[in-house]
C-alpha positions as CSV (number, residue, x, y, z in Angstrom):
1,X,-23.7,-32.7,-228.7
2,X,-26.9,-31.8,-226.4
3,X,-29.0,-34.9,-227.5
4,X,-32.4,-32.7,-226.6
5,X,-31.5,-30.5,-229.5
6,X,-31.7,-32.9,-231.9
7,X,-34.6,-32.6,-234.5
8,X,-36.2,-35.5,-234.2
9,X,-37.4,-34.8,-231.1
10,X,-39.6,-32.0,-231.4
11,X,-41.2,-34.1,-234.7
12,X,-42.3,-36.8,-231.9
13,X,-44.0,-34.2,-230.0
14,X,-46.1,-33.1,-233.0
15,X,-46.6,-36.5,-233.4
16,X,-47.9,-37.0,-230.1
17,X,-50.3,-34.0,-230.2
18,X,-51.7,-35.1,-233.6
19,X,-52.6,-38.6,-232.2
20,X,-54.1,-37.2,-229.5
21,X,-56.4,-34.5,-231.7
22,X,-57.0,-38.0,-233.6
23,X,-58.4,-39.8,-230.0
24,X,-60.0,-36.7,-229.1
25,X,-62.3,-36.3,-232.5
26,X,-59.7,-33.2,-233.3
27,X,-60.5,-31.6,-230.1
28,X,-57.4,-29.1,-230.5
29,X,-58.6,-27.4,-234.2
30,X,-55.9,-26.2,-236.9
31,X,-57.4,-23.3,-238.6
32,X,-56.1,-22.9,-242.2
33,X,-54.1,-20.5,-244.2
34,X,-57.3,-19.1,-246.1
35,X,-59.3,-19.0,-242.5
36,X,-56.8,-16.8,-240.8
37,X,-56.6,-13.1,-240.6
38,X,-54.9,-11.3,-243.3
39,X,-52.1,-9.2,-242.6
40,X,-51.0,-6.5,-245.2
41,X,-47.3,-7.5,-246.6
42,X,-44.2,-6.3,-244.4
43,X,-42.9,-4.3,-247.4
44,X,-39.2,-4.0,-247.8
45,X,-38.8,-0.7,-245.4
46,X,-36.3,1.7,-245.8
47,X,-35.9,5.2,-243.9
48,X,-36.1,7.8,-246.9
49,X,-35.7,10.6,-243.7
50,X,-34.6,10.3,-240.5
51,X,-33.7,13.2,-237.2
52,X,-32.3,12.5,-234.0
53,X,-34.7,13.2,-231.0
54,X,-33.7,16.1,-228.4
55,X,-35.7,17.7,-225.5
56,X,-37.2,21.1,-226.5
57,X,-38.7,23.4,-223.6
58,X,-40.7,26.4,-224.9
59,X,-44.2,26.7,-224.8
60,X,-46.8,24.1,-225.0
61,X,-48.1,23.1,-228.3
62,X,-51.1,20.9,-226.6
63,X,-54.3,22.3,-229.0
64,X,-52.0,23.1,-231.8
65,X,-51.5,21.6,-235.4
66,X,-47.7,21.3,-236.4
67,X,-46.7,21.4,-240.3
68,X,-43.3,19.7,-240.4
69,X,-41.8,19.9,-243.4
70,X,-39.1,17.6,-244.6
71,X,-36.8,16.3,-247.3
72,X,-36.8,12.8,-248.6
73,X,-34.3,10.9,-250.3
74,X,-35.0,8.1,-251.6
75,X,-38.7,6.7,-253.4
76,X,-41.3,4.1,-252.7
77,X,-44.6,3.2,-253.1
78,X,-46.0,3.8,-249.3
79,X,-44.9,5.6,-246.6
80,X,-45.4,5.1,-242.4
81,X,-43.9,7.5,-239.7
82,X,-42.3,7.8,-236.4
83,X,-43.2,10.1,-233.3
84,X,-41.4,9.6,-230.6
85,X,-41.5,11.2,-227.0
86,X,-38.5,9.8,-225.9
87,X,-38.0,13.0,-223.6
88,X,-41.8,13.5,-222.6
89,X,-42.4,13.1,-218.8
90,X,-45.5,11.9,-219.6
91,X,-48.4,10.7,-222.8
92,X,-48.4,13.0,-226.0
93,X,-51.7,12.7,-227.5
94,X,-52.4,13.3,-231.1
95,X,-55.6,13.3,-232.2
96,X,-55.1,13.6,-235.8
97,X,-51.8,13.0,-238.3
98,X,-51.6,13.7,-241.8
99,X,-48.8,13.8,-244.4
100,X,-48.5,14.9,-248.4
101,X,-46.2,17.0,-250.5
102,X,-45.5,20.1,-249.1
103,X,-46.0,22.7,-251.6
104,X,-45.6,26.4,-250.8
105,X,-44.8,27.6,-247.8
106,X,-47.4,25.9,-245.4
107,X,-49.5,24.3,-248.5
108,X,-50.1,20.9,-249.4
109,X,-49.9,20.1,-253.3
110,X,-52.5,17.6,-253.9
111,X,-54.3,15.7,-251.0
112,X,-53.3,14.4,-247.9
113,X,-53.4,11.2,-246.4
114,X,-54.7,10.7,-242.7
115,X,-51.9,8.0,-240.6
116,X,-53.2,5.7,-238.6
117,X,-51.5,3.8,-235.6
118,X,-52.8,0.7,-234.9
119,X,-55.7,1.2,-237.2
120,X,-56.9,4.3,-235.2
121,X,-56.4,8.2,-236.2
122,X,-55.7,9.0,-232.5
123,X,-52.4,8.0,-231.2
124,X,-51.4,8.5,-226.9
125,X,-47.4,7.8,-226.9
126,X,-46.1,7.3,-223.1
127,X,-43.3,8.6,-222.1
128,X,-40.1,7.9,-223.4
129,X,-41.7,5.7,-225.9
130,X,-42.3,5.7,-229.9
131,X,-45.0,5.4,-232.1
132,X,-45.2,3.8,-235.9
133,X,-47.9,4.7,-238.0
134,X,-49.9,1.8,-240.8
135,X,-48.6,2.0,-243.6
136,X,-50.5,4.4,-246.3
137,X,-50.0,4.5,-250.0
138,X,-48.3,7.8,-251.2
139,X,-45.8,7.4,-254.0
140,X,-43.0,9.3,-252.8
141,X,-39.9,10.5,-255.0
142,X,-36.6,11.1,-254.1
143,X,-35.5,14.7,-253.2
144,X,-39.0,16.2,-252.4
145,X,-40.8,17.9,-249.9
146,X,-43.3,16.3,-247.7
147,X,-45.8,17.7,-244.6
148,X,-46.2,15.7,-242.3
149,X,-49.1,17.3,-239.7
150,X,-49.7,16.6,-236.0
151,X,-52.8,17.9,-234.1
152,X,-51.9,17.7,-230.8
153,X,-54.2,17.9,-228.2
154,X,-51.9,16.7,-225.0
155,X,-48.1,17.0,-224.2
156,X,-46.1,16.7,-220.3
157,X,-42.9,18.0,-220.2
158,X,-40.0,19.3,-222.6
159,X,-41.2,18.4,-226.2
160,X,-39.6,15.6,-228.2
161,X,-38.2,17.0,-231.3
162,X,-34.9,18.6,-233.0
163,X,-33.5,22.0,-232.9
164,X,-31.6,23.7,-235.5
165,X,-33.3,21.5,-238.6
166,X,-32.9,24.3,-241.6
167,X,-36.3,23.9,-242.3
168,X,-38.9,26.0,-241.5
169,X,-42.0,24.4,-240.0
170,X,-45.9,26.2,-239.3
171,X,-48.0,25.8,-236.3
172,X,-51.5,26.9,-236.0
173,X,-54.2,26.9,-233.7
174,X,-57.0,24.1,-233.5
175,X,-56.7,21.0,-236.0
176,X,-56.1,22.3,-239.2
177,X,-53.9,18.6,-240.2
178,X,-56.2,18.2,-243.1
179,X,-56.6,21.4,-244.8
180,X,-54.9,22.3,-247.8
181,X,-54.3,25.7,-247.2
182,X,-51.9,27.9,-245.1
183,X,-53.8,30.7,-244.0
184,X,-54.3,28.9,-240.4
185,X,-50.3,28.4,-240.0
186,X,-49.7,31.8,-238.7
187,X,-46.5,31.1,-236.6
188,X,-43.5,29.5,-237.9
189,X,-40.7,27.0,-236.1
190,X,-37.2,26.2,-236.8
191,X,-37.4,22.9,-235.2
192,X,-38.9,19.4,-236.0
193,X,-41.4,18.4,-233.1
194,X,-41.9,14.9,-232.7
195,X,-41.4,13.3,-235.8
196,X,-38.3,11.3,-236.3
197,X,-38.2,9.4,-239.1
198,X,-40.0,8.4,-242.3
199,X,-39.9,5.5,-244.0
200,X,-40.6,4.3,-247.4
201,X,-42.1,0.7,-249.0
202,X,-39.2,0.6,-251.8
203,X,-38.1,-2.0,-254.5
204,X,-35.0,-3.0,-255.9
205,X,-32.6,-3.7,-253.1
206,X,-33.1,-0.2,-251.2
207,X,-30.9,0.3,-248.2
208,X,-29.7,3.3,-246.4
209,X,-26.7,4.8,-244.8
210,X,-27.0,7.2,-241.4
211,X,-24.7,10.1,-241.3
212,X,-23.8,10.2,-237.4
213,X,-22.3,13.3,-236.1
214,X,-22.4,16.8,-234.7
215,X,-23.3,20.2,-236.2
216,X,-21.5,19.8,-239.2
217,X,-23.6,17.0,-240.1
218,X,-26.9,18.8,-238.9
219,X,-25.7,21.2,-241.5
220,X,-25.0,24.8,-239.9
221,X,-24.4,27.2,-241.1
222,X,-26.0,26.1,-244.1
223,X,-28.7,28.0,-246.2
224,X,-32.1,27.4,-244.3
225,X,-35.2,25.6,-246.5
226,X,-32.5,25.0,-249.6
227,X,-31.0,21.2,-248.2
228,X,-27.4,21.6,-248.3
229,X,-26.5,19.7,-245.5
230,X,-23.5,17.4,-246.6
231,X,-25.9,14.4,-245.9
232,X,-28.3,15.9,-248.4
233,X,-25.6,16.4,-251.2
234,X,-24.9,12.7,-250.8
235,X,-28.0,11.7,-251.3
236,X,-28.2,13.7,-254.7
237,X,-25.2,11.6,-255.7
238,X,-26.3,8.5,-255.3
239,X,-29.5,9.4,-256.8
240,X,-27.5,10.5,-260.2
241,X,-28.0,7.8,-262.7
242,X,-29.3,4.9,-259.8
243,X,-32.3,3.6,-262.2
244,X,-34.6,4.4,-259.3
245,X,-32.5,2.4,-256.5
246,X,-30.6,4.8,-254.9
247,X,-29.6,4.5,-251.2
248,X,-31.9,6.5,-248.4
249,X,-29.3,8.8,-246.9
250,X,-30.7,9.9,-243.4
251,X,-29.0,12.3,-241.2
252,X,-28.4,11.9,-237.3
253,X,-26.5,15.0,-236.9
254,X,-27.1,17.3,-233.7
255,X,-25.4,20.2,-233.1
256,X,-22.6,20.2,-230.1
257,X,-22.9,16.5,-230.0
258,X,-20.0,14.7,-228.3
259,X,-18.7,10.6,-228.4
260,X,-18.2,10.9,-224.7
261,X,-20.1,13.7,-222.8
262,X,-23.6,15.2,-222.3
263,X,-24.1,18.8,-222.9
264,X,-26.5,20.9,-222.2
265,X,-26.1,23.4,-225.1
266,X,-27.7,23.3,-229.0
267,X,-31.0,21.5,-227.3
268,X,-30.7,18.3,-225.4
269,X,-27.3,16.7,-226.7
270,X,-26.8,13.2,-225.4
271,X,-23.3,11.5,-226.1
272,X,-23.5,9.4,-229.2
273,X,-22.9,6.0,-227.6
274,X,-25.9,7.0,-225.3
275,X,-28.4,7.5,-228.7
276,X,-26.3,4.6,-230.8
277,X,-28.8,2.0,-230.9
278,X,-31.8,4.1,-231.2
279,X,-30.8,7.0,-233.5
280,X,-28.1,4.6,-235.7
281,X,-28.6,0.6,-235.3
282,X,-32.9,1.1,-235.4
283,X,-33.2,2.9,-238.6
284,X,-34.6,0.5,-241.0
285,X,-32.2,-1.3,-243.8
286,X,-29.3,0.7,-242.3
287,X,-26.5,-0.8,-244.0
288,X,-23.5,1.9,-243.5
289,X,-22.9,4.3,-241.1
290,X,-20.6,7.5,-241.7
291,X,-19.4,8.8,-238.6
292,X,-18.3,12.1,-237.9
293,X,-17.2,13.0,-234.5
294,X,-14.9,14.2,-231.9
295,X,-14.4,18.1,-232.8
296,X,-16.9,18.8,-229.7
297,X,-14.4,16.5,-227.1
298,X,-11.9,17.8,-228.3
299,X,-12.9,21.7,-228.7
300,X,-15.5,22.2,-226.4
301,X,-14.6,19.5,-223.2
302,X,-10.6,19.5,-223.9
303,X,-10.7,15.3,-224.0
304,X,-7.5,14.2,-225.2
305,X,-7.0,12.4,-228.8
306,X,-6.5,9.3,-226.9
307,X,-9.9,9.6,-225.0
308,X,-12.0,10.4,-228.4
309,X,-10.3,7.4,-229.8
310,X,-11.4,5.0,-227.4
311,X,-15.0,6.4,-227.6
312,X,-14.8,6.1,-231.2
313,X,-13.4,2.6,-230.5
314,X,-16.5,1.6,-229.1
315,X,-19.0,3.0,-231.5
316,X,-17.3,0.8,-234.0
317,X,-17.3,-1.9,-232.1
318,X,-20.9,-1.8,-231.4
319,X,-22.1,-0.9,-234.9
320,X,-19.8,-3.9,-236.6
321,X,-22.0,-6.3,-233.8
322,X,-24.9,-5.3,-235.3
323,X,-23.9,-5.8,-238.6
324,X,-23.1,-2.3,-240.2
325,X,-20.4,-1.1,-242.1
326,X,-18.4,2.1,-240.8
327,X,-16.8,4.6,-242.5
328,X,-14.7,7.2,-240.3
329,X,-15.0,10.2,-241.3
330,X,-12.0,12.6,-240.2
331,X,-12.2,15.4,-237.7
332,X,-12.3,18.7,-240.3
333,X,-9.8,21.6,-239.0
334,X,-10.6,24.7,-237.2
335,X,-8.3,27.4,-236.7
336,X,-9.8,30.6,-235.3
337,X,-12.9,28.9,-234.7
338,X,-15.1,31.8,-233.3
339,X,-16.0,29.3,-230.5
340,X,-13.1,29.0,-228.8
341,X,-12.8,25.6,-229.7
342,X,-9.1,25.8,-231.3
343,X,-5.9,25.6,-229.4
344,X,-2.3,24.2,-229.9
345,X,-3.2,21.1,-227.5
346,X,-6.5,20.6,-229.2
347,X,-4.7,20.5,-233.0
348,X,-2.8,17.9,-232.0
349,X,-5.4,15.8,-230.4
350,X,-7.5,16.6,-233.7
351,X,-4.4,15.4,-235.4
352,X,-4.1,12.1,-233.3
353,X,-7.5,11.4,-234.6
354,X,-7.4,11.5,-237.6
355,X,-4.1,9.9,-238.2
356,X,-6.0,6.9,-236.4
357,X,-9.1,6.8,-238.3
358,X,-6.9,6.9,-241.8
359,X,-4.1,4.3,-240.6
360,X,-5.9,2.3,-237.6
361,X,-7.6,-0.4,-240.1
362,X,-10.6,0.0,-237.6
363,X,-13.0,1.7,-239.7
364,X,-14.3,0.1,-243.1
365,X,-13.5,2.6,-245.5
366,X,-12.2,6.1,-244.5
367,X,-14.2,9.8,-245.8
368,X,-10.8,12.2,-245.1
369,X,-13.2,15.5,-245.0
370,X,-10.3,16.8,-243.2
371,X,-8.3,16.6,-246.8
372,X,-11.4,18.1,-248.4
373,X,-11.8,20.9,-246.6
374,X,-8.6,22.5,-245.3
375,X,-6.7,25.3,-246.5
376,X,-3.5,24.2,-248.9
377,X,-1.6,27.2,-248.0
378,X,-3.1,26.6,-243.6
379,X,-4.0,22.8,-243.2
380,X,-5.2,24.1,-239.8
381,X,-7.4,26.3,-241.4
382,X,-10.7,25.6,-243.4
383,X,-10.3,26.7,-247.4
384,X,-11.6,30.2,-247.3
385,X,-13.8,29.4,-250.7
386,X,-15.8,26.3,-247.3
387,X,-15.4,28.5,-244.6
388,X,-19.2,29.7,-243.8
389,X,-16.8,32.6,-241.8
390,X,-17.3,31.2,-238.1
391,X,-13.9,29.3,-239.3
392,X,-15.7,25.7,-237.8
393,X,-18.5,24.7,-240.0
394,X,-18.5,24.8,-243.3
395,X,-20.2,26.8,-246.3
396,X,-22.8,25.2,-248.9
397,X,-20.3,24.1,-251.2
398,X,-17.9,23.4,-248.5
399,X,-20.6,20.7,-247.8
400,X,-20.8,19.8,-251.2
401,X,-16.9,19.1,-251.6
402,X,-17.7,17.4,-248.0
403,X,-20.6,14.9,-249.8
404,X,-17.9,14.7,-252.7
405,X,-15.1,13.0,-250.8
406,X,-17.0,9.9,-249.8
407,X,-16.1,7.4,-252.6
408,X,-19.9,6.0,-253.9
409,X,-17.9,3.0,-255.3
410,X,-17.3,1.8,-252.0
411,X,-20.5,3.1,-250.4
412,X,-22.2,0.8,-252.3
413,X,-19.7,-2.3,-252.2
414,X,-20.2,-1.8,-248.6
415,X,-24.1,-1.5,-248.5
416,X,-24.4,-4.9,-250.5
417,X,-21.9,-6.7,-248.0
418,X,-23.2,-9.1,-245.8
């Protein structure tokens, strides 16, 4: 055994250094507890929303106020935020960030409370970097609106943000971050701009599980400004009859993503393992992890079922590491996709998959969406009654049969596991 680890020898050094405060009239002070600065308590954080980051080119918002509007699903007693200009090329300056309940259209219901960052309303984020608010207290509910509003006075390059949320969002001219109102919000956005997550101060053993996957998860094809994303239908389970300590359910879907490849369609769509540790292992109290992937190899790049299994291989690997619990989620079927993305070859590297992800043992607990949605009489084929009629993504309830087949049971046994 390395002798220099052994305990005893760091008590001789603070031994040492109290005799020699003792010879040198307590030359080297010791400030105590009550003498130090107070720090507010770390809270027991938990993301209650959560959106993977793209690059967004358009028109600059610099001089703008943005009115972001999303869906929460879980509670807690104070909230803090994250903006993030991870694709920035250089400082995005906001001079003023507020949040509240949203209530019509771009209205606030109630007050709104002003976000600080360091103890400071104006926040510079460099490039590539993120920013976390103070915490302020807002008691927030599970499944409601909140407006989170940006003044921003100072942007370089494609904007940090997400495309295709299903939300609408409201921009106006000048700072207009505290008003009430939503006669400034003239113009109207179907993307998030810079905000990626919100968290909540929560009680009772909160934790939260990431839905990681392409457009299906983003929800497409679902009905705009209603939250019918699969994700969000989760959420609403787990909520039913939890006492007020449901999981956060947060949603790190972008559409066209891939486990293996960049594309260059649907916004800024980096390959999974690329955003792994920042859109998945970084949430706060992430516990499980459904992932969805591999229609987009397989459909849209022609990878082989061998190739998506090896990629998927590794996001396993690297999620168990950091201590999360996976459940696969198989690849849901798409004959006649209006893509192109169906072929013989590409059924029965679908197929392959998913035969892997229900029999491998790799994953933790399996979500066969691929059972749930197909077609009794066409297993190739989504169930008419899911099929939103581009024959790839689903319908609302095809998401909510999609949110059904994930077993709550084990969710939570595997949330609580260490």
């Amino acid at each position: 055994m390395a002798r220099w680890l052994h305990p005893t020898s760091s008590r001789r050094r603070i031994g040492y250094l109290g005799l020699l405060a003792l010879v040198l009239g307590a030359a080297v002070p010791l400030t105590a507890a009550a003498d130090r600065p107070s720090h507010p308590s770390p809270g027991s954080w938990v993301g209650t929303w959560a959106t993977s980051p793209q690059a967004l080119t358009g028109t600059s918002l610099a001089g703008h106020s943005v009115r972001l509007i999303v869906h929460t699903s879980t509670a807690g007693d104070r909230v803090r935020i994250r903006l993030s200009n991870a694709f920035g090329t250089g400082p995005a300056t906001f001079a003023s960030v507020t949040v509240g309940r949203a209530g019509a259209g771009a209205g606030i219901d109630g007050n709104t409370a002003t976000m600080t960052f360091g103890h400071s309303e104006t926040v510079s984020i460099p490039a590539g970097a993120d920013a976390l608010s103070d915490p302020v207290a807002l008691r927030v509910g599970a499944a409601e609106n909140l407006a989170v509003s940006l003044y921003v006075t100072g942007t370089a390059g494609p904007s940090t943000g997400h495309a295709d949320a299903r939300q609408t969002s409201y921009i106006a001219a000048g700072d207009h971050t505290a008003e009430l109102g939503d006669n400034a919000f003239t113009s109207s956005t179907t993307n998030w701009y810079w905000l990626t997550g919100v968290d909540v101060d929560a009680t009772g053993g909160h934790s939260s599980v990431v839905a990681f996957g392409d457009s299906i998860t983003n929800g497409a094809n679902s009905t705009a400004n209603a939250n019918r994303r699969w994700p969000d239908y989760l959420a609403g389970r787990l909520a039913e009859g939890s006492h007020g300590s449901s999981m956060g359910v947060l949603n790190e879907g972008i559409d066209g993503n891939e486990v293996l490849t960049y594309r260059s369609c649907c916004g800024t769509s980096i390959p999974a393992l690329a955003r792994l540790d920042r859109d998945v292992i970084a949430q706060p109290a992430a516990r499980v992890v459904v992932v969805l992937l591999g229609t987009n190899d397989i459909g849209a790049d022609g990878a082989s079922g061998a190739a998506v299994i090896t990629g998927l291989q590794q996001v396993v690997a690297q999620l168990h590491a950091a201590g999360k619990q996976v459940v696969g989620g198989t690849i849901t079927p798409d004959e006649g996709c209006a893509f192109g993305c169906y072929s013989p070859s590409a059924e029965a590297a679908r197929e392959a998959v998913n035969a892997w992800i229900r029999d491998s043992g790799t994953f933790d607990a399996v979500a066969d969406f691929d059972r749930a949605l197909r077609d009794p009489a066409d297993p190739q084929r989504l169930s008419p009654g899911y099929d939103s009629g581009d024959h790839l993504h689903p319908n609302d309830t095809g998401y909510r049969a999609m949110a059904a087949a994930v077993d709550l049971a084990t969710l939570r046994r595997l949330a609580a596991s260490e």
